[in-house]
C-alpha positions as CSV (number, residue, x, y, z in Angstrom):
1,X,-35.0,10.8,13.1
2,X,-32.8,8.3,12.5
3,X,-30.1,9.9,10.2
4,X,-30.3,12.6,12.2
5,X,-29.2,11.1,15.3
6,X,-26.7,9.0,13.1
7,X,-24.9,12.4,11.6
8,X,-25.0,14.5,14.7
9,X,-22.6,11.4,16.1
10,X,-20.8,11.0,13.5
11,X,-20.2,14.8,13.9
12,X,-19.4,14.6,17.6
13,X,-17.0,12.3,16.3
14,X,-15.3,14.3,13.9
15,X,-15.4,17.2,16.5
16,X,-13.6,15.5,19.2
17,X,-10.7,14.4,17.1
18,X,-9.6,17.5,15.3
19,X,-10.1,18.9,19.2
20,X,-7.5,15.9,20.3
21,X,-5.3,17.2,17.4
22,X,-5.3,20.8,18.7
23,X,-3.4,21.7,21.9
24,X,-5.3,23.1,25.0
25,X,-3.1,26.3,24.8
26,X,-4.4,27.1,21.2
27,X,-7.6,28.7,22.7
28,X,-8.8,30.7,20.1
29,X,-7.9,28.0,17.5
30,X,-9.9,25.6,19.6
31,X,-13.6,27.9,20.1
32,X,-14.7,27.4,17.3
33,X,-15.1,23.9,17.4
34,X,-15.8,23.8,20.8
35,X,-18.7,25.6,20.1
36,X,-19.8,23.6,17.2
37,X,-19.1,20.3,19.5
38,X,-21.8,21.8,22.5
39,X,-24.4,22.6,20.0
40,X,-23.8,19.0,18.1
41,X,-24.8,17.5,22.0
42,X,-27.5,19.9,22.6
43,X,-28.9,19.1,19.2
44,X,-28.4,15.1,20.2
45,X,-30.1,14.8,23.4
46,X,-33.0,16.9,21.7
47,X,-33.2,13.8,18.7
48,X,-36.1,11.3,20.5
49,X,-33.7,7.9,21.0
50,X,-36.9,5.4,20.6
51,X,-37.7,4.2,16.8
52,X,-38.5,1.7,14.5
53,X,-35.3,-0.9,13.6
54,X,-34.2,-0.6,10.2
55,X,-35.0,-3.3,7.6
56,X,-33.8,-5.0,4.3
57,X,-35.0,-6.6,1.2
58,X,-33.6,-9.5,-0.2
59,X,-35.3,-11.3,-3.2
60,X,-34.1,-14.1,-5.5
61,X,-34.6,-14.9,-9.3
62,X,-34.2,-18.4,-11.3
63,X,-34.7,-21.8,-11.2
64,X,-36.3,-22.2,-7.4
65,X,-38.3,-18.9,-7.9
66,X,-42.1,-18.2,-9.5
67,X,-42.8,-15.2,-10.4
68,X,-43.9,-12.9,-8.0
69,X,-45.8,-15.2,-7.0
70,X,-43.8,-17.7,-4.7
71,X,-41.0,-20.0,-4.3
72,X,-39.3,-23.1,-3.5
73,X,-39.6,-23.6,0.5
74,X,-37.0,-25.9,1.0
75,X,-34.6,-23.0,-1.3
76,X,-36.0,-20.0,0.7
77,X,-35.3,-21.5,4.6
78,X,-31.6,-22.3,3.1
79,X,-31.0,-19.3,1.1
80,X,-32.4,-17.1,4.1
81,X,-30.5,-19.1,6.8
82,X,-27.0,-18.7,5.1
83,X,-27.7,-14.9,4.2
84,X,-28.8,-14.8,8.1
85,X,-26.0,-16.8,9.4
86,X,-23.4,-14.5,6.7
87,X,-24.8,-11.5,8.4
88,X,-24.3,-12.5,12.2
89,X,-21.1,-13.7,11.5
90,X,-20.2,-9.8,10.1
91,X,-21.3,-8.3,13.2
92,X,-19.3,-10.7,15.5
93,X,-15.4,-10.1,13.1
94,X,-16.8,-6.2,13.9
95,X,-16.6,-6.5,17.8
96,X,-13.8,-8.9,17.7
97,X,-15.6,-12.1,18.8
98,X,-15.5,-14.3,15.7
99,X,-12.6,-16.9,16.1
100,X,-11.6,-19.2,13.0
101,X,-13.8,-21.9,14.8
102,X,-16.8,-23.0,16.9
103,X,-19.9,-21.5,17.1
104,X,-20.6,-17.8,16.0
105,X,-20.9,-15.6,19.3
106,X,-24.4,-13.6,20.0
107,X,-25.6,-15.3,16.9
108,X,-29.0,-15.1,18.5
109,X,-28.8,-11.6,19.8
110,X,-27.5,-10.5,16.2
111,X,-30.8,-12.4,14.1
112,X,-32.2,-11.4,11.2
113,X,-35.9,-11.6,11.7
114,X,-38.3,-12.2,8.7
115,X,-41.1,-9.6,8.8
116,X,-42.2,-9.2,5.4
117,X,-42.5,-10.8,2.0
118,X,-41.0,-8.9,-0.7
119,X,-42.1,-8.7,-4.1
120,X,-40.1,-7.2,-7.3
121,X,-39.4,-11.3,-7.8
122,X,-40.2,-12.7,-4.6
123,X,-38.5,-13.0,-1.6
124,X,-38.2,-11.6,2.4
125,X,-38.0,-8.4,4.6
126,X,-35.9,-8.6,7.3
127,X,-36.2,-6.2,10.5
128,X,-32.2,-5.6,11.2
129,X,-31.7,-6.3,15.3
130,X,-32.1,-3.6,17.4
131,X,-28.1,-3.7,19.4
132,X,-28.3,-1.3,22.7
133,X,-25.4,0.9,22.5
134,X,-24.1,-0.4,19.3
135,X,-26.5,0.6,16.7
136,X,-24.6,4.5,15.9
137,X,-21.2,2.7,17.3
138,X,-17.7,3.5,14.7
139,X,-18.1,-0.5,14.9
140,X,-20.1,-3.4,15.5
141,X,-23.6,-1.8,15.3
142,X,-26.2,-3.2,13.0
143,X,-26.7,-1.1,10.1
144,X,-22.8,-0.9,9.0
145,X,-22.6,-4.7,9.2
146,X,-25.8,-5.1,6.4
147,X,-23.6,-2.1,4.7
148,X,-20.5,-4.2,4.9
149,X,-22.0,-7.3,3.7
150,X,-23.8,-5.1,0.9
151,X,-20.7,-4.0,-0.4
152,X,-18.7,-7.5,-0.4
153,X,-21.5,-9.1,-2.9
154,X,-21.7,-6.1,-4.7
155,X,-17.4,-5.4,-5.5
156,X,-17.3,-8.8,-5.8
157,X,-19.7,-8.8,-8.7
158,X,-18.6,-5.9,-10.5
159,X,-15.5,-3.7,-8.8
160,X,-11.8,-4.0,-10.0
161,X,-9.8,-6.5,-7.6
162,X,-8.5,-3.2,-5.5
163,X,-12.8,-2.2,-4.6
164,X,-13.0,-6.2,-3.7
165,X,-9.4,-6.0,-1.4
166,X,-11.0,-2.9,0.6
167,X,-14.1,-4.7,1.2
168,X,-12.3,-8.0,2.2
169,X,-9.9,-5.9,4.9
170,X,-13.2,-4.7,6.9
171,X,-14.4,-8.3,7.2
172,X,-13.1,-11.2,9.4
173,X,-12.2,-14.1,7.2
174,X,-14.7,-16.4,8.9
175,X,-17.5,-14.2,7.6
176,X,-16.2,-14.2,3.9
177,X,-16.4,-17.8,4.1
178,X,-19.8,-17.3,5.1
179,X,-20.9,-15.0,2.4
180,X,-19.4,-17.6,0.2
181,X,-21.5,-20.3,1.3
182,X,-24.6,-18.1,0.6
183,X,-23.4,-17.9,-2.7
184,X,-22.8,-21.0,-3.0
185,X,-26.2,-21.8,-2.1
186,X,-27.8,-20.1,-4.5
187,X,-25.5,-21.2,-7.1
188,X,-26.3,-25.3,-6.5
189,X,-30.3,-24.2,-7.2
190,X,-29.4,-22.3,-10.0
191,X,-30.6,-18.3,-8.2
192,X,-29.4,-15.3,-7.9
193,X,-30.3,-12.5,-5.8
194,X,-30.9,-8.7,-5.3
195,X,-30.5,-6.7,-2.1
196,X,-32.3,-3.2,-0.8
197,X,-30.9,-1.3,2.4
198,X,-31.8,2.6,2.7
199,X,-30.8,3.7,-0.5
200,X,-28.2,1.3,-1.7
201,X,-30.2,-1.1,-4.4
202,X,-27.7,-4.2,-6.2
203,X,-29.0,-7.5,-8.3
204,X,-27.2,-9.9,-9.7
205,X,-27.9,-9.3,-13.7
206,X,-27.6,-13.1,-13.7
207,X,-26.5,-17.0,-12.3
208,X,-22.9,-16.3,-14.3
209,X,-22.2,-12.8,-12.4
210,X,-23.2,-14.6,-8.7
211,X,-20.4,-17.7,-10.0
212,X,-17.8,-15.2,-11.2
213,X,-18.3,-13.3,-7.9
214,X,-18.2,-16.4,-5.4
215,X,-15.3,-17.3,-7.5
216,X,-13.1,-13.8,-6.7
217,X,-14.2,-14.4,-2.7
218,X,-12.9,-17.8,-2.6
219,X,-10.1,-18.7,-0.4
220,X,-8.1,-19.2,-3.8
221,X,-8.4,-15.8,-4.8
222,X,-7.8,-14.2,-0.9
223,X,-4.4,-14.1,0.2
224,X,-4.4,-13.1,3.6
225,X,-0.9,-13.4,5.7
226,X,1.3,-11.9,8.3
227,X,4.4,-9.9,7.2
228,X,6.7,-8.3,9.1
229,X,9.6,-5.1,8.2
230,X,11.6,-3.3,10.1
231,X,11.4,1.0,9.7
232,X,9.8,3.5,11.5
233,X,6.0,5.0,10.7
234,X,6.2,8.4,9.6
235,X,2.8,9.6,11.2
236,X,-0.7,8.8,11.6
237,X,-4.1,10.3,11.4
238,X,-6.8,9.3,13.8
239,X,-9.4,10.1,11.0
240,X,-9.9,7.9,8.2
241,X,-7.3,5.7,10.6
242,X,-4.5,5.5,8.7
243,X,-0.6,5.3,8.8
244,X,2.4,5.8,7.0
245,X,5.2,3.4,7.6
246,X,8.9,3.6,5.8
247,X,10.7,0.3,5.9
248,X,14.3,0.8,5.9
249,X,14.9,-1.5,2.7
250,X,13.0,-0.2,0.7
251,X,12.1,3.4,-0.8
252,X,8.5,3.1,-1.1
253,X,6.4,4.3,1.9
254,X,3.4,1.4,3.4
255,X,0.1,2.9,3.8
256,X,-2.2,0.9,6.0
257,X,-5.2,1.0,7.8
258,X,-5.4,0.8,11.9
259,X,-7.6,-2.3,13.6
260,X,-10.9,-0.4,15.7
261,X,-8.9,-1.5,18.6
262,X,-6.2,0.9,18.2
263,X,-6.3,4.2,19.1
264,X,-4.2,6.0,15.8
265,X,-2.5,8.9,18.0
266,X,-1.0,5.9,20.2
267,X,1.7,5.8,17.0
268,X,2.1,9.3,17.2
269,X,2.5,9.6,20.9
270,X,4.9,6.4,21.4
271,X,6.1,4.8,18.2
272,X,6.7,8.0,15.3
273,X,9.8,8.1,13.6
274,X,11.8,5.5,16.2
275,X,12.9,2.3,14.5
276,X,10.7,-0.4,15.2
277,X,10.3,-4.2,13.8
278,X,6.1,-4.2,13.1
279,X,3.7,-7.6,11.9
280,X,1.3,-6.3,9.4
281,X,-1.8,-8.2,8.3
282,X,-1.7,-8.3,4.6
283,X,-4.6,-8.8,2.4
284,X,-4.9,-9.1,-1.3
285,X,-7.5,-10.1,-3.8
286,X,-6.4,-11.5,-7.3
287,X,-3.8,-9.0,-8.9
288,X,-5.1,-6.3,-6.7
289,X,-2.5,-3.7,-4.5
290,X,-2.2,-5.2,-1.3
291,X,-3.5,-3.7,1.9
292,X,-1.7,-4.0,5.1
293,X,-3.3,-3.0,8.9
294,X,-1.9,-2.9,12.2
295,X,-4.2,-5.1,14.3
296,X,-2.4,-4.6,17.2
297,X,0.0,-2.9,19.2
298,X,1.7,-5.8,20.4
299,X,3.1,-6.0,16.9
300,X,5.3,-3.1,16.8
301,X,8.5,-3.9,18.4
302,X,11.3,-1.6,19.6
303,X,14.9,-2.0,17.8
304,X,16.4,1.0,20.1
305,X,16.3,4.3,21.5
306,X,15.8,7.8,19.9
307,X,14.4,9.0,16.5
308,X,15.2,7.8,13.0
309,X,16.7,11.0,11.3
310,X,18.0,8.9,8.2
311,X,16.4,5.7,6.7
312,X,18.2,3.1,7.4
313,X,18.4,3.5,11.4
């Protein structure tokens, strides 16, 4: 029930932007997926909206850990609070709450709750909180902040520095910090650990593997800064979010990512092909390609009238 609520709005989605792409006057081009749209929000309001939250395993091996058959208390309330806190600070970067300091907002709205003990090793079940209206959201809901944080310990453990770069860029730089200290946590006690959500399964093979990845999510390894180029963006596409921006010193095209905030056919509708002076976020991880997003529309800056017919103004 679940999934099936989850794809038909992912498909409603889909839908609605290819139909935001396609001009009202293109009627027969449009039925088609106007059709498909009605019967993906028939099909929805059919899908029962009351169920069971979601949940997670985490479990730990090594020094603090018996067995299956218990471990270390004063390990397991740490270990479990910084994987907690890690998590709720996710969820606040998605809706654009977490600031660089002070406490982390709707920390206790966004709690892991301990429901279970988990065997395989030993270690918890955690019921994922239940977030009214934000649960299926593009951002913020529940379940794609346990896939985000899934991913970072994951490509940070085994994927090239490119995999680790993509999964920084979706995650505020508070909450990599975070992740970090969880790490580091189990590091001090000499643990690793292993996570379970739906069907996604990853372990740490061993202590070196959870050292070699805290190491690659340090703030040593991140470079995260603010650059800014004068050009004009060549186009955008509101799905996967994406631009294409040609400065006008240089002959290679920037592809970049667009902040949830931004609504992609904004560039398209106000910004394409005039020359502008834009602030990108950069963010790169070791020797890794950098990645640049537009967090804002506030960054992108007019430098005159008209279009840009040749590079260079």
């Amino acid at each position: 029930m679940r999934h099936d609520r989850q794809n038909l709005m992912s498909e409603i989605r889909e839908l609605d932007s290819i139909l935001a792409a396609i001009p009202q006057e293109n009627v027969i081009e449009r039925l088609g997926f106007e059709i498909r749209l009605e019967r993906a929000k028939t099909a929805l309001i059919a899908v029962p909206t009351a169920f069971e939250p979601e949940k997670t395993r985490l479990t730990f091996r090594g020094a603090p850990v018996f067995g299956s058959q218990g471990i270390a208390a004063d390990f397991a309330a740490k270990a479990s609070g910084y994987f907690a806190e890690a998590y709720a600070a996710i969820i606040a970067g998605m809706q654009d709450q977490l600031r660089d300091m002070g406490p982390i907002p709707d920390k206790a709205r966004n709690q892991l709750a301990i429901t279970g003990i988990a065997h395989g090793s030993f270690g918890f079940e955690f019921e994922l909180p239940k977030l009214d209206g934000d649960l299926f959201s593009q951002s913020g809901g529940a379940s794609e902040a346990l896939d985000a944080l899934l991913v970072l310990l994951e490509k940070a453990a085994s994927g090239t520095d490119d995999e680790v770069t993509e999964a920084v860029e979706t995650v505020h730089p508070r909450a990599v910090k975070k992740v970090v200290e969880f790490l580091d946590c189990m590091e001090k006690r000499g643990a690793w650990c292993g996570i379970e959500f739906r069907d996604h399964h990853f372990r740490y093979s061993d202590l070196d593997q959870l050292t070699f990845a805290k190491a690659r999510l340090s703030e040593d390894n991140i470079k995260e800064t603010e650059e800014t180029f004068q050009g004009s963006f060549e186009g955008s596409l509101p799905k996967p979010r994406t631009f294409q921006f040609q400065p006008h010193d240089d002959d290679s095209p920037i592809m970049g990512k667009f902040d949830p905030s931004i609504d992609p056919k904004a560039i398209n509708n106000e910004w394409l092909n005039r020359p502008v002076e834009v602030q990108f976020n950069v963010v790169q991880v070791g020797q890794g390609r950098p990645r640049y997003s537009l967090t804002s529309l506030d960054n992108v800056k007019s430098l005159g009238q008209g279009s840009v017919d040749e590079r260079g103004g």
